[in-house]
C-alpha positions as CSV (number, residue, x, y, z in Angstrom):
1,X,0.0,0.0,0.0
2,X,1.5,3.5,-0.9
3,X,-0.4,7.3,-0.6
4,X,0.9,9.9,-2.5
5,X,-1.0,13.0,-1.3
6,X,-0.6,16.6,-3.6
7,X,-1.7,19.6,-1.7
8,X,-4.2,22.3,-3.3
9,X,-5.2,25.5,-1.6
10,X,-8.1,24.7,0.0
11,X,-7.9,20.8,-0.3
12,X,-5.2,17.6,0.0
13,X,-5.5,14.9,-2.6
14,X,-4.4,11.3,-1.3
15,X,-4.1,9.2,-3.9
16,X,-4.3,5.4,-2.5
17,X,-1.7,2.7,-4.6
18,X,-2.6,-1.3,-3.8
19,X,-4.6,-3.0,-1.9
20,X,-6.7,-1.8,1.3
21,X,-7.6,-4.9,3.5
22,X,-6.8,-5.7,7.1
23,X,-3.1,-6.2,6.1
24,X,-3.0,-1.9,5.2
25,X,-5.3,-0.8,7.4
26,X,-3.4,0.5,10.4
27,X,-1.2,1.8,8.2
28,X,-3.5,3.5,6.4
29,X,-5.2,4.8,8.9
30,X,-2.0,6.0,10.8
31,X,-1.1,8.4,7.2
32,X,-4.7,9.8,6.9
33,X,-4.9,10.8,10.4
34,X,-1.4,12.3,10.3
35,X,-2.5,14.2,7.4
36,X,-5.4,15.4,8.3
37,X,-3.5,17.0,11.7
38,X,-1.3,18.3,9.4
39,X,-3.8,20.0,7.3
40,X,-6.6,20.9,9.3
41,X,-9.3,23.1,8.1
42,X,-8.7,21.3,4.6
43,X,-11.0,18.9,3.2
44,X,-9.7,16.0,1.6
45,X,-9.8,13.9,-1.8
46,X,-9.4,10.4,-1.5
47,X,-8.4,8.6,-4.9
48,X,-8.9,5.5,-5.7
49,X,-8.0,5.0,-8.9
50,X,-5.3,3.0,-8.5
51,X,-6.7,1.1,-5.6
52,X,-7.3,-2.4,-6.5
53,X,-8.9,-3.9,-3.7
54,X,-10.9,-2.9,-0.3
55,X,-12.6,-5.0,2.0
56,X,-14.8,-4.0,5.0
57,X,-11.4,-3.2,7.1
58,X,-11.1,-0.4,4.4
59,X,-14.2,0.7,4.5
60,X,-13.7,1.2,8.1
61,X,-10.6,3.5,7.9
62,X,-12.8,5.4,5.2
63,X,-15.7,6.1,7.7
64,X,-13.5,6.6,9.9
65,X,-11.8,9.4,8.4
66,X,-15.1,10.8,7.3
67,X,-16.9,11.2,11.0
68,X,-13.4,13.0,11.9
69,X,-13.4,15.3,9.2
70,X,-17.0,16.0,9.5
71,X,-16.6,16.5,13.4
72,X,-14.3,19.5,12.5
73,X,-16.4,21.1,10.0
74,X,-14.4,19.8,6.8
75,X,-15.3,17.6,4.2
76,X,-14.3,13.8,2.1
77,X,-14.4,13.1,-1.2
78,X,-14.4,9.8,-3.0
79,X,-12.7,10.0,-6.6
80,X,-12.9,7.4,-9.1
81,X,-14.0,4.1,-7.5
82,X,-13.5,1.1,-9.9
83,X,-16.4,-1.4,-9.3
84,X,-15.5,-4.1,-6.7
85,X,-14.9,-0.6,-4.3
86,X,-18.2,0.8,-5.5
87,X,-19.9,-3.0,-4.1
88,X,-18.2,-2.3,-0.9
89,X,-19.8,1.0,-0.4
C-alpha cells in the first residue's frame, strides 16, 4: 500500500496505490490521520483509482476518516471508485 497525497489551496488529494484490507489498514489509517492533523481546516480527496482492492477493514478506515473530518467542519471526497470498491460502499 502507498499514498501519494498533492496539496491544493483549499484541499489535500491522497491518492491510495494497492490493496486496502486488514493487512493496510493501520497503516493506512496512521497516514490519513497524520494528514489530516497536518492540514486541518482542509478537506480531503481520497483517490482510488489505482486502488485495486478494499474489503470491510477499508471501508472502516474510510468512515472513519469521514466522522473525523465532518466533526471538525471539513469535508471527504471519493474520486474514481473502480467497481469491486463501489460494491463495498
Amino acid at each position: 500500500m502507498h499514498i501519494r497525497v498533492m496539496q491544493q489551496s483549499d484541499r489535500i488529494t491522497a491518492s491510495l496505490y494497492g490493496e486496502l484490507d486488514h493487512h493496510s489498514a493501520a497503516q493506512v489509517k496512521n497516514e490519513l490521520d497524520r494528514l489530516i492533523r497536518r492540514y486541518r481546516d482542509t478537506d480531503l480527496i481520497l483517490d482510488l483509482k489505482n486502488l485495486s482492492f478494499m474489503d470491510s477493514s477499508g471501508l472502516g478506515v474510510i468512515l472513519g476518516r469521514y466522522k473525523a473530518l465532518k466533526a471538525s467542519g471539513n469535508s471527504m471526497y471519493i474520486k474514481n471508485p473502480n467497481r469491486q470498491i463501489e460494491k463495498v460502499f
